[in-house]
VEXBA-934314 format. One record per residue: residue in three letters; residue number from 1; z, x, y of N, C-alpha, C in turn. Coordinates in nm, 2 decimals, decimal comma. Example, Ala and Ser with C-alpha at 12.3 -4.5 7.8 and 13.67 -1.06 7.14 Angstrom:
# VEXBA-934314
[r ALA 1 [0,78 1,32 -0,57] [0,78 1,23 -0,45] [0,78 1,32 -0,33]];
[r SER 2 [0,71 1,28 -0,22] [0,71 1,37 -0,11] [0,79 1,29 0,00]];
# end
This chain:
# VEXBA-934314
[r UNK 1 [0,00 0,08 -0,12] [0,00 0,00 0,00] [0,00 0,09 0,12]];
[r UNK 2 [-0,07 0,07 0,24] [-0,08 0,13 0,37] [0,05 0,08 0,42]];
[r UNK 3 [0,11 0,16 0,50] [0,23 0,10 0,61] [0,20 0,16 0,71]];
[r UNK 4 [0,25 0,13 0,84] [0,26 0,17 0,96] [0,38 0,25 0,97]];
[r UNK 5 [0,41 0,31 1,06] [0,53 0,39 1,12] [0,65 0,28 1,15]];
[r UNK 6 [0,61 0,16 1,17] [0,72 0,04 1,15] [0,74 0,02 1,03]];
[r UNK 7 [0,79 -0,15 1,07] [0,81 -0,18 0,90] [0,70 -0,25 0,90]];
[r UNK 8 [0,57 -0,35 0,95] [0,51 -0,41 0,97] [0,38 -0,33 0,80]];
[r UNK 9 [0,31 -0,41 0,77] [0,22 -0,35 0,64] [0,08 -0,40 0,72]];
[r UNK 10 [0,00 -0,26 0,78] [-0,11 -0,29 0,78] [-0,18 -0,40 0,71]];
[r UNK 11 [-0,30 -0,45 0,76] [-0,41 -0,52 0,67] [-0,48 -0,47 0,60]];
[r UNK 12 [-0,52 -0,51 0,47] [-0,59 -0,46 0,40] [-0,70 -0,56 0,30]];
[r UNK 13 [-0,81 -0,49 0,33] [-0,89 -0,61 0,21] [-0,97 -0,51 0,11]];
[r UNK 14 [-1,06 -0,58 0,01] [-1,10 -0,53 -0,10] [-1,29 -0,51 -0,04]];
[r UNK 15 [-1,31 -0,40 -0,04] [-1,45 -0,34 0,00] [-1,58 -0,38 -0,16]];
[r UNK 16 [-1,69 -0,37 -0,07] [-1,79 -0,43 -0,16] [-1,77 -0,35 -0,34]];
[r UNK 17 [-1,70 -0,24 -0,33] [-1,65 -0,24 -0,50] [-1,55 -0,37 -0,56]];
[r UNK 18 [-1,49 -0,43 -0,45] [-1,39 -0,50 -0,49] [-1,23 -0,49 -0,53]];
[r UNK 19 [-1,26 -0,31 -0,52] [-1,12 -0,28 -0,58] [-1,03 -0,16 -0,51]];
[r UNK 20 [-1,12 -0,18 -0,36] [-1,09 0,00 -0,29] [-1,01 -0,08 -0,18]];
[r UNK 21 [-0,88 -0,02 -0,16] [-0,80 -0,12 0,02] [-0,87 -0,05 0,15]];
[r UNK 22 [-0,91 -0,09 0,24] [-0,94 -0,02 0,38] [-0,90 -0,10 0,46]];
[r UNK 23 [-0,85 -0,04 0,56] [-0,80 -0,08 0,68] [-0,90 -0,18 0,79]];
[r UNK 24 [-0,84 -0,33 0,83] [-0,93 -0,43 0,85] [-0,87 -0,46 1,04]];
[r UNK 25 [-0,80 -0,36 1,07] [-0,71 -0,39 1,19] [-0,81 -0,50 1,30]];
[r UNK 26 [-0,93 -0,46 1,26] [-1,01 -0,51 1,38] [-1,02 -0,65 1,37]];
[r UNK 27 [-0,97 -0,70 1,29] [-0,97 -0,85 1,27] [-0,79 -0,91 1,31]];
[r UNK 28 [-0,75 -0,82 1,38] [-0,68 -0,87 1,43] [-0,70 -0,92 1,61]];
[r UNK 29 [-0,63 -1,04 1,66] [-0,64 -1,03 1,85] [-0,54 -1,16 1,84]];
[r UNK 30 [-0,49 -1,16 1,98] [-0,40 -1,26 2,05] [-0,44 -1,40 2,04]];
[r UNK 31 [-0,36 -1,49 2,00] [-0,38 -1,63 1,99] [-0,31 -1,67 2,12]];
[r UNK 32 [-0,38 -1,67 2,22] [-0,28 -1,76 2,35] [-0,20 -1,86 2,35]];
[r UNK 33 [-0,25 -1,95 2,25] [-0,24 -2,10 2,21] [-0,09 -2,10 2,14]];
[r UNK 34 [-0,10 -2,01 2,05] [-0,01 -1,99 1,96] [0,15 -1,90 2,02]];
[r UNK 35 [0,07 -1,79 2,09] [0,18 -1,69 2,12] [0,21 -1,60 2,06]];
[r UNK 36 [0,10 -1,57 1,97] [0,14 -1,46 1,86] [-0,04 -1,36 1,82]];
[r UNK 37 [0,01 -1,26 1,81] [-0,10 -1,23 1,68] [-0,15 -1,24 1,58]];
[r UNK 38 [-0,27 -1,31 1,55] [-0,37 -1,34 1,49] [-0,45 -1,33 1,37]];
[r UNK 39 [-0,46 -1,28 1,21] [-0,48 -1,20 1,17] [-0,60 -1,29 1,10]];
[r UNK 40 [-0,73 -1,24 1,13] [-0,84 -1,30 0,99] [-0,83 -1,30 0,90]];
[r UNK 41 [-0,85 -1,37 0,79] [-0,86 -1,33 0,61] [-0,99 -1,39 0,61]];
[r UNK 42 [-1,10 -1,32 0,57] [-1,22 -1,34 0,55] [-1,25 -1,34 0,42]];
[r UNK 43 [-1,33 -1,38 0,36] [-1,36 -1,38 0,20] [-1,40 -1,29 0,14]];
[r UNK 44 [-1,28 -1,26 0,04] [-1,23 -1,15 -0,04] [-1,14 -1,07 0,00]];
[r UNK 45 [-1,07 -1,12 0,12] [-0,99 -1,01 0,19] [-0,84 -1,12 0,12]];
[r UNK 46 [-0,72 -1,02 0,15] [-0,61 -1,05 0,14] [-0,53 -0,96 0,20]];
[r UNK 47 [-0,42 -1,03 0,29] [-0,34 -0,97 0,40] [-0,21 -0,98 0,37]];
[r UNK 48 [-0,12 -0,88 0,42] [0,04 -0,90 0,36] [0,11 -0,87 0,54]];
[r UNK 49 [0,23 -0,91 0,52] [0,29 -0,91 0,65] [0,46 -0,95 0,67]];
[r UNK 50 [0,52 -0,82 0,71] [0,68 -0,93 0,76] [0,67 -0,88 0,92]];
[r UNK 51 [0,56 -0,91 0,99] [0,58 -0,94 1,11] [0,55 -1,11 1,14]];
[r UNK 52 [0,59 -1,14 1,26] [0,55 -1,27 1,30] [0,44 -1,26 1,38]];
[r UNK 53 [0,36 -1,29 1,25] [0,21 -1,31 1,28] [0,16 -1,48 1,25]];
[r UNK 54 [0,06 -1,49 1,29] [-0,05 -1,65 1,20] [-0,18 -1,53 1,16]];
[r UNK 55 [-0,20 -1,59 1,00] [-0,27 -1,55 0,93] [-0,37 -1,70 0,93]];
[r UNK 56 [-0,49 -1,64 0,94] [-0,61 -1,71 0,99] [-0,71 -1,74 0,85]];
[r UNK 57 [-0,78 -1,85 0,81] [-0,88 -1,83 0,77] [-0,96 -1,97 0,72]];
[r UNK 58 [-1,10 -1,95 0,72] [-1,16 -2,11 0,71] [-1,22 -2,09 0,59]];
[r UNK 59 [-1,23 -2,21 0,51] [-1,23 -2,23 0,34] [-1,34 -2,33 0,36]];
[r UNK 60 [-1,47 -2,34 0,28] [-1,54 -2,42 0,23] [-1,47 -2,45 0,07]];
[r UNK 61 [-1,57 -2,40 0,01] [-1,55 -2,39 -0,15] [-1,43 -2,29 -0,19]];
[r UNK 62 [-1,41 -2,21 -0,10] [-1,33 -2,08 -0,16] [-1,18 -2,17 -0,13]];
[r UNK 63 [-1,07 -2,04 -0,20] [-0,95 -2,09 -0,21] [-0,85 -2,01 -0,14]];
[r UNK 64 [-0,76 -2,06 -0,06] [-0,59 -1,93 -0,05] [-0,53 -1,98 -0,10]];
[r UNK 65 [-0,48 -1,86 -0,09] [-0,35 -1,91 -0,15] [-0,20 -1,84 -0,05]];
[r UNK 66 [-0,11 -1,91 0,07] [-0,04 -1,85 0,11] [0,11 -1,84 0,07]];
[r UNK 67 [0,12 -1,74 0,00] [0,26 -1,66 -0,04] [0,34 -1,57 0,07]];
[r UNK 68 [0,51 -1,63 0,05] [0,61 -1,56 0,11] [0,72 -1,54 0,04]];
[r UNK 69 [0,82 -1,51 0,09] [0,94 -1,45 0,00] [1,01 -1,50 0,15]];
[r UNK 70 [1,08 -1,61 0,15] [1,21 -1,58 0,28] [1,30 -1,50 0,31]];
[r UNK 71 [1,34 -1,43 0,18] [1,48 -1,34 0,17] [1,41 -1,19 0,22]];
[r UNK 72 [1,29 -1,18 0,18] [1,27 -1,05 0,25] [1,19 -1,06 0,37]];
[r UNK 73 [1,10 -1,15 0,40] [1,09 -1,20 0,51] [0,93 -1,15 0,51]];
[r UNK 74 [0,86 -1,10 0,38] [0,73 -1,12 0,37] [0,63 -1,25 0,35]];
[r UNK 75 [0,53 -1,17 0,38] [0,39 -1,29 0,35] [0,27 -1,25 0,32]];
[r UNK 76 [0,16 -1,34 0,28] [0,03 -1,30 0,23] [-0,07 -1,43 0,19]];
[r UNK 77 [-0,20 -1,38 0,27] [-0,28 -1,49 0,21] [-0,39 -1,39 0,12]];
[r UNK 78 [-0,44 -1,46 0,07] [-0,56 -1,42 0,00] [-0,71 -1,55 0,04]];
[r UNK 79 [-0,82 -1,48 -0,01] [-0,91 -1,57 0,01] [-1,04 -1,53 -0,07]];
[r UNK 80 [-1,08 -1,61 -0,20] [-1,13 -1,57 -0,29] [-1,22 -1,70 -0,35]];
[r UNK 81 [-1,33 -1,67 -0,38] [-1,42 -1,78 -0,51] [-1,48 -1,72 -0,64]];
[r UNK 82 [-1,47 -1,82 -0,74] [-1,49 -1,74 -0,85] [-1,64 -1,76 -0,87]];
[r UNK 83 [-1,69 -1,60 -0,87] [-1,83 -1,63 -0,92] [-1,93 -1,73 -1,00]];
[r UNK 84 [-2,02 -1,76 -0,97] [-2,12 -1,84 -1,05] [-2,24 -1,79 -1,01]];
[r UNK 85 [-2,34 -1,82 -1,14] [-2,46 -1,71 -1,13] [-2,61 -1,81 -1,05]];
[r UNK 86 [-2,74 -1,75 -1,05] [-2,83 -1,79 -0,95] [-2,83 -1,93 -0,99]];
[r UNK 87 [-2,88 -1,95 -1,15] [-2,90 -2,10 -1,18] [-2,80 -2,24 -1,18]];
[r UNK 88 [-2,66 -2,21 -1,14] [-2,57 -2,23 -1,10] [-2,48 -2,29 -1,24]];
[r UNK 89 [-2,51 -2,24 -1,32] [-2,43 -2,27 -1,37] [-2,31 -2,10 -1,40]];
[r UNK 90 [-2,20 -2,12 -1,44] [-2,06 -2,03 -1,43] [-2,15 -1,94 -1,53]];
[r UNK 91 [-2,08 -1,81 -1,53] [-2,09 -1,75 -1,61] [-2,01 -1,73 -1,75]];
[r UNK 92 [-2,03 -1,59 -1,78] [-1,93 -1,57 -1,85] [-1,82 -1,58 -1,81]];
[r UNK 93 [-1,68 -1,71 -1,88] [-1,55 -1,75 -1,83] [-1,48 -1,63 -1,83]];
[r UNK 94 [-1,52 -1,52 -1,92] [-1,35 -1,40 -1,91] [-1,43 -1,33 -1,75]];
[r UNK 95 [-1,54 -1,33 -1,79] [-1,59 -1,21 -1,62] [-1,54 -1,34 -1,51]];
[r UNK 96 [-1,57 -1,47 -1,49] [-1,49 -1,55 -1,38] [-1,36 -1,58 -1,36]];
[r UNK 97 [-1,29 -1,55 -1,47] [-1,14 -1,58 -1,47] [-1,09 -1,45 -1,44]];
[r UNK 98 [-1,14 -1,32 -1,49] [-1,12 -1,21 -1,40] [-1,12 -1,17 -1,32]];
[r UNK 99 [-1,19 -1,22 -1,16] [-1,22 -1,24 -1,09] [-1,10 -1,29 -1,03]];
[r UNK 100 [-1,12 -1,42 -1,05] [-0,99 -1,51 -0,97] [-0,86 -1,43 -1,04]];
[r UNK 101 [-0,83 -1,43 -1,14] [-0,69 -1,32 -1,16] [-0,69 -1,21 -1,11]];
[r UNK 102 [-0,77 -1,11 -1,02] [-0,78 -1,02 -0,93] [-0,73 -1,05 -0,81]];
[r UNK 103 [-0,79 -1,18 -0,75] [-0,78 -1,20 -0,59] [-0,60 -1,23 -0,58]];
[r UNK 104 [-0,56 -1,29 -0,72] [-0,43 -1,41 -0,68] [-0,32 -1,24 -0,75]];
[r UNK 105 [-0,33 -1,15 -0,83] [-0,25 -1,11 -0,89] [-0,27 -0,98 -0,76]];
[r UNK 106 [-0,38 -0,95 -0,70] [-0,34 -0,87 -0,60] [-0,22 -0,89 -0,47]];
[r UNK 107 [-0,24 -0,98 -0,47] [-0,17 -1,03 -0,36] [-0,08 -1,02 -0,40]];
[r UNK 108 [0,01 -1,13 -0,51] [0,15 -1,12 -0,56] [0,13 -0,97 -0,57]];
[r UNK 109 [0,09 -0,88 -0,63] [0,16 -0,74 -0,69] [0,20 -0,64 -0,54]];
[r UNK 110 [0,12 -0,69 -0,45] [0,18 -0,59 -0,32] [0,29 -0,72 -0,30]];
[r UNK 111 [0,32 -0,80 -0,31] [0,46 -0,84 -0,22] [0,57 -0,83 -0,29]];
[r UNK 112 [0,53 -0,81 -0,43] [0,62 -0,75 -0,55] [0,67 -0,59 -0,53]];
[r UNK 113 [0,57 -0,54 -0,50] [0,58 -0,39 -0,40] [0,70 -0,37 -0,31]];
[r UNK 114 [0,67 -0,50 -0,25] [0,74 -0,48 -0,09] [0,89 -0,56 -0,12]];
[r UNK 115 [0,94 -0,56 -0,23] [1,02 -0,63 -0,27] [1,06 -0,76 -0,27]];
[r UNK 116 [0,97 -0,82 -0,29] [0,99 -0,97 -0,27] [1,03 -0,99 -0,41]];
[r UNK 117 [1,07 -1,07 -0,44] [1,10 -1,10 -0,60] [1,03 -1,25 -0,64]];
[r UNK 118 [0,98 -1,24 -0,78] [0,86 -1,34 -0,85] [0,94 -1,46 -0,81]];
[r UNK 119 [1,08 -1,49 -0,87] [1,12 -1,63 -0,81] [1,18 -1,68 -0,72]];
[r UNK 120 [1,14 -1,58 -0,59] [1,18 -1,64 -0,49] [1,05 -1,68 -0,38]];
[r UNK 121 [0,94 -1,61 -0,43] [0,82 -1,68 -0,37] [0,78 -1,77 -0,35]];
[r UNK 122 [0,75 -1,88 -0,26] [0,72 -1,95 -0,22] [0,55 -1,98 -0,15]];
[r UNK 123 [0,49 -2,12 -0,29] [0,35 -2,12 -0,29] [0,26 -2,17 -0,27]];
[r UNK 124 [0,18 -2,19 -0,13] [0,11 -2,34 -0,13] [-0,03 -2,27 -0,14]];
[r UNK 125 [-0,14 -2,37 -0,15] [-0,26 -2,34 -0,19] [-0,36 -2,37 -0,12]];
[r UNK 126 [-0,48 -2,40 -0,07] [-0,55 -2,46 -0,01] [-0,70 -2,50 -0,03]];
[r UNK 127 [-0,76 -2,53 0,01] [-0,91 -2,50 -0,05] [-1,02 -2,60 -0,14]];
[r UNK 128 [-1,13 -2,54 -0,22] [-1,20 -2,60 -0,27] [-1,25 -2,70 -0,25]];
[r UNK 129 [-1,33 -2,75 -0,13] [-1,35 -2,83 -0,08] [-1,56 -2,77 -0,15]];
[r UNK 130 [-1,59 -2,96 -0,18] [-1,73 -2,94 -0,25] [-1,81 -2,94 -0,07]];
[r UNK 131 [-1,84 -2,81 -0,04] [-1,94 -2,86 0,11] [-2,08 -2,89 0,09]];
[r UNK 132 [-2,11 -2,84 -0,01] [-2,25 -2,81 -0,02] [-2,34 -2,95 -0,12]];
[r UNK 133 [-2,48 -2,94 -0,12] [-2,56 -3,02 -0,19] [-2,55 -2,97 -0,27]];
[r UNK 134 [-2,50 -2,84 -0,37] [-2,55 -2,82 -0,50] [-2,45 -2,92 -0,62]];
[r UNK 135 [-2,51 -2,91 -0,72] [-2,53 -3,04 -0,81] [-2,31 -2,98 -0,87]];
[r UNK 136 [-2,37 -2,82 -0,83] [-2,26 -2,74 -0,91] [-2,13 -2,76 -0,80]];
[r UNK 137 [-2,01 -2,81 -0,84] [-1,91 -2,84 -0,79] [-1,81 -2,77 -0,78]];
[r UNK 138 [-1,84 -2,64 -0,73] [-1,78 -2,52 -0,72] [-1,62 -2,49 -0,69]];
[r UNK 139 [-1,62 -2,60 -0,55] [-1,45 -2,60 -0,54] [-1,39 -2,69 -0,61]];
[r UNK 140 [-1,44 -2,77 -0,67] [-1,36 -2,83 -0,79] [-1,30 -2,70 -0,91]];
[r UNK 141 [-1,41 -2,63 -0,94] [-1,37 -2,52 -1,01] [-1,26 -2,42 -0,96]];
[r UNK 142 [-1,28 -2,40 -0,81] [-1,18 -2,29 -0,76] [-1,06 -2,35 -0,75]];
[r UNK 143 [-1,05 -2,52 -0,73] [-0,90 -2,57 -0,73] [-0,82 -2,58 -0,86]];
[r UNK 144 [-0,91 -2,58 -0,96] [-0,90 -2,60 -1,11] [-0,82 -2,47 -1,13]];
[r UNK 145 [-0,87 -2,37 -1,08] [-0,84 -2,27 -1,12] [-0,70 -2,21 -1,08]];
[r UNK 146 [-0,70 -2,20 -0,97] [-0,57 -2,18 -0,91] [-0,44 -2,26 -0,93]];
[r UNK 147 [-0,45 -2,34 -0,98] [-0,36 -2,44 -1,00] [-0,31 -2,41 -1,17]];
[r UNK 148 [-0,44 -2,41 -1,23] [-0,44 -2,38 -1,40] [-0,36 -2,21 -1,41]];
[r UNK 149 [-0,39 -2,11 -1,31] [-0,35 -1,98 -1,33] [-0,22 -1,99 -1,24]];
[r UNK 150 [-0,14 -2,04 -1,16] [-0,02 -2,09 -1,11] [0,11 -2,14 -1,27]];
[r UNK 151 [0,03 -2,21 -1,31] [0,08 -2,27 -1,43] [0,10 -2,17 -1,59]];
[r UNK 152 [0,01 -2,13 -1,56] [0,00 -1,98 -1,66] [0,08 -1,90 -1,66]];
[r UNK 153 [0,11 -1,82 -1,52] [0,19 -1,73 -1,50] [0,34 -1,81 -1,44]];
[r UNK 154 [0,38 -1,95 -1,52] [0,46 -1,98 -1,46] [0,54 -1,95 -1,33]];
[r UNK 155 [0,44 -1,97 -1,22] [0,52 -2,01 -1,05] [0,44 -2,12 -1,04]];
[r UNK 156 [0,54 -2,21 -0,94] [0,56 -2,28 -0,89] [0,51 -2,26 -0,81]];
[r UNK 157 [0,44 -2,41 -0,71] [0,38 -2,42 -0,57] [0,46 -2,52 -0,49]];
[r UNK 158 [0,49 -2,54 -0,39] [0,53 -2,56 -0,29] [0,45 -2,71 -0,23]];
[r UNK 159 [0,32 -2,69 -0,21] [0,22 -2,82 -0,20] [0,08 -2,73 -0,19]];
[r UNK 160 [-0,02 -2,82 -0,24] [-0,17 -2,81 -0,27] [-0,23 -2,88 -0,21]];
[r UNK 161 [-0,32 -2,84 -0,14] [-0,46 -2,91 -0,06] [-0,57 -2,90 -0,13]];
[r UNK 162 [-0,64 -2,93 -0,20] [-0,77 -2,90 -0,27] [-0,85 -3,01 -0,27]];
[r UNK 163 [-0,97 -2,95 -0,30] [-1,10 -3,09 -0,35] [-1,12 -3,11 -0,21]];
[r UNK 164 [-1,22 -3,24 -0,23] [-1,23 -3,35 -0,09] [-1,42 -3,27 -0,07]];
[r UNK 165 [-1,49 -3,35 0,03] [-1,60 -3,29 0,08] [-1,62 -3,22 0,21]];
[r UNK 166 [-1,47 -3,19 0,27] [-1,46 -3,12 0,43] [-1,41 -2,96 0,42]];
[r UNK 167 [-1,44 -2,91 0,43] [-1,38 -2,74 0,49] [-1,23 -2,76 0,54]];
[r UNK 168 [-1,21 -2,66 0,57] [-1,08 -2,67 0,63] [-1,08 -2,52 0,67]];
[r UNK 169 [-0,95 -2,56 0,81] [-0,89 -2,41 0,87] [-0,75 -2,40 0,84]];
[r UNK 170 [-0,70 -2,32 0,81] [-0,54 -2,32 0,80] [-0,50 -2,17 0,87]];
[r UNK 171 [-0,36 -2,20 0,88] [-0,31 -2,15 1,00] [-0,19 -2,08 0,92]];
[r UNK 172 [-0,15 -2,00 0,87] [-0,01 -2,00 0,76] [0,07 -1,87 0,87]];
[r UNK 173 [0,19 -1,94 0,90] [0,29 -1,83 0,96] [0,39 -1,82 0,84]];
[r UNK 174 [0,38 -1,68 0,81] [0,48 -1,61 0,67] [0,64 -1,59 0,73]];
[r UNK 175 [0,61 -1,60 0,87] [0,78 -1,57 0,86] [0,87 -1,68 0,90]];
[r UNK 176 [0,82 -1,80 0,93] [0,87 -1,92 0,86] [0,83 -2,02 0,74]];
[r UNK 177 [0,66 -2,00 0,71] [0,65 -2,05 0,55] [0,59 -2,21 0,60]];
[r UNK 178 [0,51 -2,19 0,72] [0,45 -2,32 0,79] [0,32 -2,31 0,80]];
[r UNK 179 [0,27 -2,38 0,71] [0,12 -2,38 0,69] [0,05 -2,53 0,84]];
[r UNK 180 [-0,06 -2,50 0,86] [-0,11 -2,62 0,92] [-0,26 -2,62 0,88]];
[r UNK 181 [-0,31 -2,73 0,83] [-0,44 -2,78 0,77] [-0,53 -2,86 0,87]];
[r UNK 182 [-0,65 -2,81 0,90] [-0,72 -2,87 0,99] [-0,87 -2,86 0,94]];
[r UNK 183 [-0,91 -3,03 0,87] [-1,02 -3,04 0,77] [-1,09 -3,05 0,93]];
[r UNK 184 [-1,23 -2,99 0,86] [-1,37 -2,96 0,99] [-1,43 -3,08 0,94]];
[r UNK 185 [-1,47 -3,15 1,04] [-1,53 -3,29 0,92] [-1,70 -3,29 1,04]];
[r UNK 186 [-1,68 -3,22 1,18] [-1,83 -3,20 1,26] [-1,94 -3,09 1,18]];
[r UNK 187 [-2,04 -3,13 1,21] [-2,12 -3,07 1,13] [-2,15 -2,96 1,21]];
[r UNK 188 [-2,12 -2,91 1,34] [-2,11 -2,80 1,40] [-1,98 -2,73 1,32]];
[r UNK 189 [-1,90 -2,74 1,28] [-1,80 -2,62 1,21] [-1,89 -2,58 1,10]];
[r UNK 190 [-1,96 -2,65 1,04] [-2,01 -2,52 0,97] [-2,07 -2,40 0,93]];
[r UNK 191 [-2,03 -2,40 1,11] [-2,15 -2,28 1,10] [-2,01 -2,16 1,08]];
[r UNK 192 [-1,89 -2,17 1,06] [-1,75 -2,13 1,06] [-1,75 -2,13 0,87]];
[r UNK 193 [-1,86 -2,14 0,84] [-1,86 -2,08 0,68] [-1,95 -1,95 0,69]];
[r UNK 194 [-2,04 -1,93 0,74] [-2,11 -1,81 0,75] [-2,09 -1,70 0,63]];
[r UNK 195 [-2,00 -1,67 0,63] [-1,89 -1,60 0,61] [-1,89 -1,58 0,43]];
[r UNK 196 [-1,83 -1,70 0,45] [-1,84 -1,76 0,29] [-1,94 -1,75 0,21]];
[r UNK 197 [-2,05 -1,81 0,27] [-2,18 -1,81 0,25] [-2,22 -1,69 0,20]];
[r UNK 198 [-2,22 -1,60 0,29] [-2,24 -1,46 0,26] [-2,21 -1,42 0,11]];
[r UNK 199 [-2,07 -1,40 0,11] [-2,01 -1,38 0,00] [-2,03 -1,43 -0,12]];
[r UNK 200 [-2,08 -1,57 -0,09] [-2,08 -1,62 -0,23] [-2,20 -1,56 -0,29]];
[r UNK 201 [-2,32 -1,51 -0,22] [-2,44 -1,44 -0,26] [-2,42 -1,33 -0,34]];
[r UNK 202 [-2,27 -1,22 -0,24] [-2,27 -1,11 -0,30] [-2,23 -1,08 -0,44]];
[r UNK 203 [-2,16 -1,23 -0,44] [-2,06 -1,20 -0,55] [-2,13 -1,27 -0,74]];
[r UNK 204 [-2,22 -1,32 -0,65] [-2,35 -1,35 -0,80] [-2,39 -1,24 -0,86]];
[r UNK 205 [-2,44 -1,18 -0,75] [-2,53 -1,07 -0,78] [-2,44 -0,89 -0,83]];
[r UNK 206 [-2,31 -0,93 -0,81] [-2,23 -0,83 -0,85] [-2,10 -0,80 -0,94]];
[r UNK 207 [-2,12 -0,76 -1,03] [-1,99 -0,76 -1,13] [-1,86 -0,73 -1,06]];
[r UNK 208 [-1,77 -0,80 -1,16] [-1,62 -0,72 -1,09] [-1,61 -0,61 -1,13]];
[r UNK 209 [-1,54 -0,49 -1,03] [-1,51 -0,40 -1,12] [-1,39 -0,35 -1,18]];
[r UNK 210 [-1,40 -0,29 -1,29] [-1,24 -0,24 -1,32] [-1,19 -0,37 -1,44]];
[r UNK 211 [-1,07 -0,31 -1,46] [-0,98 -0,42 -1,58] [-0,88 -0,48 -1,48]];
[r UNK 212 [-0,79 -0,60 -1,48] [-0,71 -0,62 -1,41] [-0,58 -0,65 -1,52]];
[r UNK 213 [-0,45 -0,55 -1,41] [-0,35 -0,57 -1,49] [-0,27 -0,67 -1,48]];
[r UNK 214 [-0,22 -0,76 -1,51] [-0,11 -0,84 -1,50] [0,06 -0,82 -1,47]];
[r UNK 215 [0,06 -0,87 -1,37] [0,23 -0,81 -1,31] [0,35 -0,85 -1,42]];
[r UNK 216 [0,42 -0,80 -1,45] [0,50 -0,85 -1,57] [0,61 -0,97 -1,54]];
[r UNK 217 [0,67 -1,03 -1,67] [0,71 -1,14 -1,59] [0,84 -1,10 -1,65]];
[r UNK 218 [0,92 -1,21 -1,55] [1,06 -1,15 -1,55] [1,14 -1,18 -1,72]];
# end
């Protein structure tokens, strides 16, 4: 994990290997509105934090998940979709479930790092919203999923937002554990998927890499 000369933990996301951390500072700036600093989570990024920040990010199909720990006073979102190939149908299930067990086990294992402890995390979810015309129901699968691998690795969630045909923006402050949901239902927000969009291309066309380890359980 990167740290600062404070206690505050840099941002960090996963580079087009998928599995390398680099420094994402520039996606940070001042929320006037709010009164605080700002932090993007763009798709495939995942961000950790015990400063009082708002952790930022807009969801079509893709999923977060924002995790905290109150007693140590960390946080983290992630922001992740599980591959599906050109013709739309899924792929191979262990290479997509790999995938999604990457985005969500990264995250928990740095706040496991930072001493947060497995049962004291606190877990809400967000996402999976079907935006698109394809026939393929994509965030139905990424809600499916996060919810099915929540249950697996026995934790608990807090509350879930998923499904539906709108995007959404959420707003998650880790050092009180206040999420705020704001479905985009104008057809001008979508251009606030771009993003997404992108990624979902890249991520067809590119294997995961590496084995992913599972954090142990208590």
């Amino acid at each position: 994990m990167l740290r600062s000369t404070a206690t505050s933990v840099l941002s960090i996301k996963t580079d087009r290997r998928l599995d390398a951390p680099v420094i994402m500072d520039k996606r940070k700036y001042f929320d006037p509105k709010f009164n605080k600093t700002a932090v993007r989570v763009l798709p495939g990024d995942y961000y950790i934090t015990n400063e009082d920040e708002m952790l930022v990010t807009v969801l079509g199909s893709c999923v977060t998940a924002c995790i905290r720990d109150p007693k140590t006073g960390f946080g983290g979102m992630n922001h992740f979709m599980l591959p599906s190939s050109e013709d739309g149908k899924w792929g191979k299930t262990a290479a997509a479930m790999r995938y999604g067990n990457h985005a969500m086990e990264t995250l928990i294992n740095e706040l496991l790092k930072s001493g947060c402890a497995k049962n004291e995390l606190e877990i809400k979810v967000f996402g999976g919203g079907n935006v698109s015309s394809s026939k393929v129901k994509i965030g139905t699968q990424n809600g499916k999923f996060v919810l099915n691998y929540l249950q697996h690795e026995e934790l608990d969630h807090e509350a879930a937002d998923l499904g539906g045909p709108y995007a959404r923006r959420i707003h998650f402050f880790p050092a009180t554990g206040i999420v705020q949901r704001l479905l985009l239902r104008r057809k001008g927000d979508t251009a606030l998927l771009n993003d997404e969009a992108a990624y979902e291309k890249r991520i067809r066309s590119q294997p995961v890499q590496g084995e992913i380890e599972l954090f142990e359980k208590d």
